[in-house]
GUFITOR-581273 format. One record per atom (N, C-alpha, C): x, y, z; residue in three letters. Coordinates in steps of 0.2 Angstrom, whole numbers, plus 5000, padded with zeros to 4 digits. Example, Ala and Ser with C-alpha at 12.3 -4.5 7.8 and 13.67 -1.06 7.14 Angstrom:
% GUFITOR-581273
506649725039Ala 506249785039Ala 506649845039Ala 506449895035Ser 506849955036Ser 506450005039Ser 
This chain:
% GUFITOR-581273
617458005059Unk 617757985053Unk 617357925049Unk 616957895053Unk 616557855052Unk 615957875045Unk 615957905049Unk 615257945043Unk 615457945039Unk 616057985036Unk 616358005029Unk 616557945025Unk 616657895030Unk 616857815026Unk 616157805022Unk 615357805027Unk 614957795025Unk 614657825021Unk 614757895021Unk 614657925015Unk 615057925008Unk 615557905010Unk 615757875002Unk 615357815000Unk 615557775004Unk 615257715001Unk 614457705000Unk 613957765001Unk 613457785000Unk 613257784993Unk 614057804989Unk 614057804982Unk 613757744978Unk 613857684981Unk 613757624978Unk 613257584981Unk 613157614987Unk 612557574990Unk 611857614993Unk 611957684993Unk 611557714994Unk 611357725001Unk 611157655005Unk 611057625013Unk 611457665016Unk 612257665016Unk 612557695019Unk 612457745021Unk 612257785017Unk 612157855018Unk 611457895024Unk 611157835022Unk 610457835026Unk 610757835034Unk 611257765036Unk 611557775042Unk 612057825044Unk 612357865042Unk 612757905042Unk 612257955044Unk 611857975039Unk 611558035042Unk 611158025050Unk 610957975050Unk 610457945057Unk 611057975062Unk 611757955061Unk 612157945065Unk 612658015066Unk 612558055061Unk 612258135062Unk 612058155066Unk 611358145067Unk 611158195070Unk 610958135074Unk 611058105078Unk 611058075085Unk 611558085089Unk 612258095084Unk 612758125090Unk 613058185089Unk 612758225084Unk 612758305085Unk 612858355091Unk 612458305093Unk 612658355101Unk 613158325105Unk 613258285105Unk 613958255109Unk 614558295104Unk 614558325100Unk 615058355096Unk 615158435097Unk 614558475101Unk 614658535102Unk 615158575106Unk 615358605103Unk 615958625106Unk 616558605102Unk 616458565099Unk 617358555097Unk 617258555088Unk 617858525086Unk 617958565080Unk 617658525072Unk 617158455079Unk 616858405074Unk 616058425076Unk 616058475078Unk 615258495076Unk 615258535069Unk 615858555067Unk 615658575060Unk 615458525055Unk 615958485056Unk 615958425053Unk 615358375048Unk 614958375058Unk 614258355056Unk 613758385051Unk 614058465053Unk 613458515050Unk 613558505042Unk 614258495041Unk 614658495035Unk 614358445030Unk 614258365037Unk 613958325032Unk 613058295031Unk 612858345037Unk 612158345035Unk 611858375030Unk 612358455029Unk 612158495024Unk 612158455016Unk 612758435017Unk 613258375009Unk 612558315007Unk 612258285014Unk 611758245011Unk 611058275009Unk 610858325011Unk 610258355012Unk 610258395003Unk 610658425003Unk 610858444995Unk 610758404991Unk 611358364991Unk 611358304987Unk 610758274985Unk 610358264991Unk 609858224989Unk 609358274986Unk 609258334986Unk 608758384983Unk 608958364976Unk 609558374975Unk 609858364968Unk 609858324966Unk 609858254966Unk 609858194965Unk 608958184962Unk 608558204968Unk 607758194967Unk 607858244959Unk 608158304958Unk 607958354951Unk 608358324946Unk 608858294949Unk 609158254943Unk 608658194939Unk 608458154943Unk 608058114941Unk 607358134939Unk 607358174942Unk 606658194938Unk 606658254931Unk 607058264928Unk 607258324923Unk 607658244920Unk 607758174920Unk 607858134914Unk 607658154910Unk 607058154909Unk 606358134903Unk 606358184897Unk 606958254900Unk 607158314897Unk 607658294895Unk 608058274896Unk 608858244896Unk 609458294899Unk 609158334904Unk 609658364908Unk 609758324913Unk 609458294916Unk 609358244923Unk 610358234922Unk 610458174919Unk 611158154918Unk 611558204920Unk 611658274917Unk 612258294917Unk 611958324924Unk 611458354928Unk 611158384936Unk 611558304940Unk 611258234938Unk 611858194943Unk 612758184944Unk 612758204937Unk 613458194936Unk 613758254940Unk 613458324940Unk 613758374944Unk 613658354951Unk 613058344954Unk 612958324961Unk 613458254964Unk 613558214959Unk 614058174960Unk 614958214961Unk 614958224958Unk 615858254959Unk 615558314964Unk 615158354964Unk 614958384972Unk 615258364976Unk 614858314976Unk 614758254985Unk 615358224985Unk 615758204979Unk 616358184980Unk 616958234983Unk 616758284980Unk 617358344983Unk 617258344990Unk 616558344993Unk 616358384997Unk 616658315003Unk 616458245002Unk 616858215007Unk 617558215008Unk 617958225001Unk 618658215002Unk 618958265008Unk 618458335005Unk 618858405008Unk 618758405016Unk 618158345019Unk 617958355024Unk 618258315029Unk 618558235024Unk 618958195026Unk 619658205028Unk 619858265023Unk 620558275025Unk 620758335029Unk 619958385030Unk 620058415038Unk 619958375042Unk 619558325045Unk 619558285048Unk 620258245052Unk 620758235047Unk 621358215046Unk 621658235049Unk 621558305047Unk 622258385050Unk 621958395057Unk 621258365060Unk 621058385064Unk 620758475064Unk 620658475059Unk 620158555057Unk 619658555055Unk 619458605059Unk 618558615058Unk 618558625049Unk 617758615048Unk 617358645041Unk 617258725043Unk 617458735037Unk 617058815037Unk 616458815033Unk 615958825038Unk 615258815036Unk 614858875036Unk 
């Protein structure tokens, strides 16, 4: 649940997101087997995108598409924590 807190808050500070991932994939394997290895997968895949999209977003500014490519990668990543958050809650896996 940790991760997901700091992947929100990655929103506003970007760092957070950097230790949430470290923190991915160092305890990834302690999570095998149970229904919070999707979880990780769910949010390695969320920052690993995000950030593709984020680098295209920023770089297609100079066109003026940049904006609206962040603006979609933003409510992406916002969905994509909420929906992971509140399986997380229910105690259910990601379907990855």
């Amino acid at each position: 649940m940790v991760t997901y807190i700091l992947y929100a808050l990655s929103t506003f500070t970007g760092f957070t997101g950097i230790v949430a991932i470290i923190i991915n994939y160092i305890k990834r394997e302690d999570t095998a087997g149970t229904i919070y290895a999707s979880h990780f997968t769910w949010q390695i895949r969320t920052f690993w995108w995000s950030l593709v999209w984020a680098v295209l977003g920023f770089a297609t500014m100079i066109v003026g598409v940049g904006f609206l490519i962040l603006a979609i990668d933003g409510i992406w990543v916002l969905y994509r924590i909420v929906k992971g958050f509140l399986n997380w809650n229910d105690g259910k896996p990601m379907s990855v």
